[in-house]
C-alpha positions as CSV (number, residue, x, y, z in Angstrom):
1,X,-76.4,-64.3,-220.5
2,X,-79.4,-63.1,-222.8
3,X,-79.0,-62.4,-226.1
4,X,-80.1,-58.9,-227.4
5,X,-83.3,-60.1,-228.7
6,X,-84.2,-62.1,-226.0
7,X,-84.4,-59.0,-224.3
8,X,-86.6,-56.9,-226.9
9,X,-88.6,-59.7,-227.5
10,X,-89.0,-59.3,-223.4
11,X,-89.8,-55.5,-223.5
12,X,-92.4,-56.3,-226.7
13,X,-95.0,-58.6,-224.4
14,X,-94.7,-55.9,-221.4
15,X,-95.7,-53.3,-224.0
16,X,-99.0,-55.1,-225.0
17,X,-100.7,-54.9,-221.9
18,X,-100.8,-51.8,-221.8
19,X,-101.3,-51.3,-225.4
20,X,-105.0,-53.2,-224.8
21,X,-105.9,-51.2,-221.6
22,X,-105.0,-47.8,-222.8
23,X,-107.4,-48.7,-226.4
24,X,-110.2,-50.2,-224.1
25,X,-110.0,-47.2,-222.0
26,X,-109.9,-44.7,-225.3
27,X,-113.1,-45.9,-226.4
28,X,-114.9,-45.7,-223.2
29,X,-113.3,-42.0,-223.4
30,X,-115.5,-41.6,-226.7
31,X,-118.7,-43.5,-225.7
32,X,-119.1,-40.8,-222.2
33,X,-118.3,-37.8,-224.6
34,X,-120.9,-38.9,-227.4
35,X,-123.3,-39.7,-224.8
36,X,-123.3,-36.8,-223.2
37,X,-123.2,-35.2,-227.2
38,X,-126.1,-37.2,-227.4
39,X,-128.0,-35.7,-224.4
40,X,-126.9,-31.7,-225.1
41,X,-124.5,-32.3,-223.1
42,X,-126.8,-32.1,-219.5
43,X,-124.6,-34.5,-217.2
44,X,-127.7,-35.2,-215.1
45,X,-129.6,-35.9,-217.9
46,X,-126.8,-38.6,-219.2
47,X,-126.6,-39.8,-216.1
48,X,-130.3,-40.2,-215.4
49,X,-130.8,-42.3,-218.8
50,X,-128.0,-44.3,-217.3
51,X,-130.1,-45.6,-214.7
52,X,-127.7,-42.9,-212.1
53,X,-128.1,-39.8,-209.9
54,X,-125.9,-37.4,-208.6
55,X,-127.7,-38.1,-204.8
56,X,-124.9,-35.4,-203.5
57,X,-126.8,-32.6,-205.5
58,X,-130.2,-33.4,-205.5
59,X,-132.5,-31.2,-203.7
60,X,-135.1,-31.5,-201.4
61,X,-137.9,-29.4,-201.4
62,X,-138.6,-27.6,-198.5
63,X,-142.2,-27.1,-198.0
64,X,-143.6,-23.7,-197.4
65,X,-144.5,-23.6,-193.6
66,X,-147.0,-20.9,-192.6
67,X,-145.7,-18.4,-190.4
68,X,-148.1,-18.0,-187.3
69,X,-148.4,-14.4,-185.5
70,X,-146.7,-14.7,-182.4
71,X,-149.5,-14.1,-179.8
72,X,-149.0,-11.5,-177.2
73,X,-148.3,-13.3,-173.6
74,X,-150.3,-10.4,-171.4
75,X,-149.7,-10.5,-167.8
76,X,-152.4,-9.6,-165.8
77,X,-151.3,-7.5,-162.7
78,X,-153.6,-7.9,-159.6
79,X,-155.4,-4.8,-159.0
80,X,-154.3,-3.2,-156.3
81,X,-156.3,-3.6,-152.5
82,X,-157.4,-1.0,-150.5
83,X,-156.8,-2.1,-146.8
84,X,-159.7,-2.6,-145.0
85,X,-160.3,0.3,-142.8
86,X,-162.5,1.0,-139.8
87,X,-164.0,3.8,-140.2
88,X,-165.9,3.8,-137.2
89,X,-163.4,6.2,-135.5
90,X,-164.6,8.9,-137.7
91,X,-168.3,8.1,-136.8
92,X,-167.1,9.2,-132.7
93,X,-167.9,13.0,-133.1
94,X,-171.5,11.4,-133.5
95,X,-173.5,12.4,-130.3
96,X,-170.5,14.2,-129.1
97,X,-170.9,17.5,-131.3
98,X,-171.4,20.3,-128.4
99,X,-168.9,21.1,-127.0
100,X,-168.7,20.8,-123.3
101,X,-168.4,24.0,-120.9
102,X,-165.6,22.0,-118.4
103,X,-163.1,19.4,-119.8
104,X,-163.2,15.6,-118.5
105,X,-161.0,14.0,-116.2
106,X,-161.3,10.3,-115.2
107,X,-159.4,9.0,-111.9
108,X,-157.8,12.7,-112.3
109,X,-156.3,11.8,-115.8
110,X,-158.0,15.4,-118.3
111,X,-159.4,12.8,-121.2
112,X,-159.3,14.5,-124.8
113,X,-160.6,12.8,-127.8
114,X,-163.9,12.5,-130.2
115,X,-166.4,11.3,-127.3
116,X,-165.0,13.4,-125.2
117,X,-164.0,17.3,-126.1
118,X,-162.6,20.1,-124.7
119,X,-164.5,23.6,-124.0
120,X,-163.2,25.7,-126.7
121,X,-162.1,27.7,-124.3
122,X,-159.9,26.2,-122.8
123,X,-156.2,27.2,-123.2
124,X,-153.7,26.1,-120.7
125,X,-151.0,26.5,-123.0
126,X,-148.0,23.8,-123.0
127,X,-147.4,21.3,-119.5
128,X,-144.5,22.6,-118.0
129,X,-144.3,19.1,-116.1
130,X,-145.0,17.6,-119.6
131,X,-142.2,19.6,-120.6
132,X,-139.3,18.6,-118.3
133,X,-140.2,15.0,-118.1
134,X,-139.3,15.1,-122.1
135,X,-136.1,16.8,-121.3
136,X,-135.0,14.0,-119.0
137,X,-135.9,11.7,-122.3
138,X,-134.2,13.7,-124.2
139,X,-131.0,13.7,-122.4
140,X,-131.1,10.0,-122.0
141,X,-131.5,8.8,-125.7
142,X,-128.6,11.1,-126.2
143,X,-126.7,8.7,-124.6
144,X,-127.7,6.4,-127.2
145,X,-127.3,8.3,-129.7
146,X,-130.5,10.0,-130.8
147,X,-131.2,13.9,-130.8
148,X,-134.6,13.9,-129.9
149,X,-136.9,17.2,-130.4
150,X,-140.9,17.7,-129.7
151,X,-141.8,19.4,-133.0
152,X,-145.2,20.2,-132.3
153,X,-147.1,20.3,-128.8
154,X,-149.8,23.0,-127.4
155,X,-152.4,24.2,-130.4
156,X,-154.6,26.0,-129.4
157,X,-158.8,25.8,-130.4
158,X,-158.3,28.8,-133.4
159,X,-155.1,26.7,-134.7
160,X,-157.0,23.8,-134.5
161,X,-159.5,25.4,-136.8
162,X,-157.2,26.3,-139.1
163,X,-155.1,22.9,-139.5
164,X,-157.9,20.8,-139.5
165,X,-159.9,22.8,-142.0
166,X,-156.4,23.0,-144.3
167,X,-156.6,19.2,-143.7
168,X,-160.3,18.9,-145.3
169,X,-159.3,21.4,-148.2
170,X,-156.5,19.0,-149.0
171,X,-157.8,15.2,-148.7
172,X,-161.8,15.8,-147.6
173,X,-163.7,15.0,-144.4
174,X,-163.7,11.9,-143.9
175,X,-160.0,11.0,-144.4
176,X,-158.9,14.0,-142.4
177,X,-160.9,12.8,-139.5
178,X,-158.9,9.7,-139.5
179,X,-155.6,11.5,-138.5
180,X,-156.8,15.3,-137.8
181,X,-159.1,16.3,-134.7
182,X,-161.8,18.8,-135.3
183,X,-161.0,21.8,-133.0
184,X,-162.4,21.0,-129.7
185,X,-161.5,17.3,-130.0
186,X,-157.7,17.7,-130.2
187,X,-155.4,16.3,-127.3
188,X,-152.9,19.1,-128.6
189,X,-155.1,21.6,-126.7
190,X,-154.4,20.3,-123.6
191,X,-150.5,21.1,-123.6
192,X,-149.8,17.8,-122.7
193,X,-149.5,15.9,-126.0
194,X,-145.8,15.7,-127.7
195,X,-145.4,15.1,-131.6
196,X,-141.9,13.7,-131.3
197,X,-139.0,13.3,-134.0
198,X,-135.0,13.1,-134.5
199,X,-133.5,16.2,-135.0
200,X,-131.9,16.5,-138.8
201,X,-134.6,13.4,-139.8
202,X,-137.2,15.9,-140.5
203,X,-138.4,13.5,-143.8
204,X,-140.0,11.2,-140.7
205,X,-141.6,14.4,-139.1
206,X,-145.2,13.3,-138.5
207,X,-144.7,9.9,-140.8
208,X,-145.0,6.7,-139.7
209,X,-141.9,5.9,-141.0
210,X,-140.7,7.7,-137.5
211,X,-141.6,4.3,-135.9
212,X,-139.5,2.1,-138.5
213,X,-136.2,4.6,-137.2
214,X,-134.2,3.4,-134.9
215,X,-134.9,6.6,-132.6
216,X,-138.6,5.8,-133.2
217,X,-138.0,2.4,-132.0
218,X,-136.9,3.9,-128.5
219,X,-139.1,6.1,-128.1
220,X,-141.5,3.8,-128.2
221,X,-140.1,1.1,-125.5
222,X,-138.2,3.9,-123.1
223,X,-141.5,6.9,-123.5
224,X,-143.3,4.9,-120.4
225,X,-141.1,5.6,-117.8
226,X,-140.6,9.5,-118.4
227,X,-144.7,9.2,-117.9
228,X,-145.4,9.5,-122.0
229,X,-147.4,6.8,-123.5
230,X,-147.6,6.4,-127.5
231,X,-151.4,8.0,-128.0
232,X,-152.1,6.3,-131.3
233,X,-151.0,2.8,-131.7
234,X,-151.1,0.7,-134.4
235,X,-153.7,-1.8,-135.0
236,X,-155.7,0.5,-132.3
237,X,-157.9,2.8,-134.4
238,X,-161.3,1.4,-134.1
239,X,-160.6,2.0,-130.2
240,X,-159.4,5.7,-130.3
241,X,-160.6,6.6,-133.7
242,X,-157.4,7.2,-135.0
243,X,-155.0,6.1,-137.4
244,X,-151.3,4.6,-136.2
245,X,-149.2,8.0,-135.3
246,X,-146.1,6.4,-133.8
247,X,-144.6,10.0,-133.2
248,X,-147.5,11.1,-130.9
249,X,-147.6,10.9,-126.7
250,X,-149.6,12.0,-124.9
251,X,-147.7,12.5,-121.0
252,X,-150.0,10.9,-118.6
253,X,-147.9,11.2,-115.4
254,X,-144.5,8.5,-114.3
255,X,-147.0,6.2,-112.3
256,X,-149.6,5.7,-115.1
257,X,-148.0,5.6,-118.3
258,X,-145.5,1.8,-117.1
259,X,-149.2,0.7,-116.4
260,X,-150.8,1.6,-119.6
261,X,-147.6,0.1,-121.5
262,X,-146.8,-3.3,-119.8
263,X,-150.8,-3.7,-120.4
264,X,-150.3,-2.9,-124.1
265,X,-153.7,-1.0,-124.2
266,X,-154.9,2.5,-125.1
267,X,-155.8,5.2,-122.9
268,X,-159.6,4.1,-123.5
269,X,-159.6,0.7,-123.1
270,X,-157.5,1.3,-119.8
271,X,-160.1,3.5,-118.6
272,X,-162.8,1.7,-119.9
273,X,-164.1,4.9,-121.7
């Protein structure tokens, strides 16, 4: 068993240990603190004569970087291109400006257009055959579903003069010649021409549109065999001087007209006129 001082004598060489570190340690206390006296107290000024730098706060300059205008992307739209057009259908009435004192007929077929007129007197008034060969293609698109109604047929040479003159006023001479016949020239006059729509569709009356409806669509493959033949085609007006007018036929008689369709021509080239 240890005595009493054994044991304090024990505790004494423990203490001194810690006796040395905690005096070592007090006078590094005192050197940082008169250092940093020394310096006016600026830590990173002590710790820059130390040989040291607080890396963590330094900072990096950030060079000035010239702002550039943005530059305006312009995208250039493609102007816009007139189809070509054939005007040579206008250019028909040339050598053809008296009008005739009988109307022509070829193989019995009355011929209306810019090379060949009608007498101005000449009135027949609207085809009564013309007229119930429509109602028969009338009643049958009912069956599919289409209300079909002639909005405009017999015009006679005064109305003629009036429309077509309205039609010069509007868009001038030479575009009104590519859809509007100068009185004399009109097949309208002859009572046997049909402007054709769909009844309560009047916003394709006269349109080409009509031919993109689906009642425009059979009119044009079922017209032939109720004797009416689309007058106008399209692609067709350097041949009868007219622009595409998929609501207009002209009745031509049950024989003719399948001919004239499964041929895919016009009334001139048929004839040869």
């Amino acid at each position: 068993m240890q005595s009493r001082y054994s044991l304090l004598q024990k505790k004494k060489k423990r203490k001194w240990p810690y006796i040395v570190s905690g005096s070592i340690l007090g006078v590094l206390i005192v050197a940082v603190v008169g250092w940093i006296w020394w310096n006016d107290w600026d830590i990173d000024k002590s710790m820059s004569a130390l040989g040291l730098s607080n890396k963590a706060e330094e900072s990096v300059p950030v060079e000035e970087v010239e702002e550039k205008p943005v530059e305006e992307t312009v995208v250039e739209t493609p102007p816009l291109v007139e189809p070509e057009v054939d005007m040579s259908g206008a250019k028909g009435y040339v050598g053809n400006e008296i009008l005739p004192e009988e109307p022509t007929y070829v193989e019995g077929v009355l011929i209306s257009s810019k090379k060949y007129p009608l007498p101005s007197t000449y009135s027949p008034g609207e085809s009564k055959e013309a007229r119930a060969a429509f109602a028969e293609m009338a009643a049958e698109a009912t069956l599919s579903g289409y209300e079909l109604v002639a909005f405009s047929t017999y015009r006679s040479f005064d109305y003629q003069t009036t429309l077509y003159e309205k039609y010069v006023s509007n868009d001038g001479q030479e575009a009104a010649d590519r859809y509007s016949a100068r009185p004399g020239y009109s097949e309208h006059q002859t009572g046997l021409a049909f402007d054709i729509g769909e009844l309560h569709f009047e916003q394709h009356f006269a349109r080409e549109s009509f031919g993109e409806t689906e009642a425009g669509k059979w009119v044009a493959a079922n017209a032939h065999k109720y004797g009416f033949i689309m007058r106008y085609p399209i692609g067709k007006e350097k041949i009868t001087g007219y622009m595409y007018e998929p609501w207009h036929f002209r009745y031509v008689g049950k024989e003719l007209a399948p001919k004239i369709f499964e041929a895919g021509t016009t009334l001139e080239e048929y004839f040869k006129l």
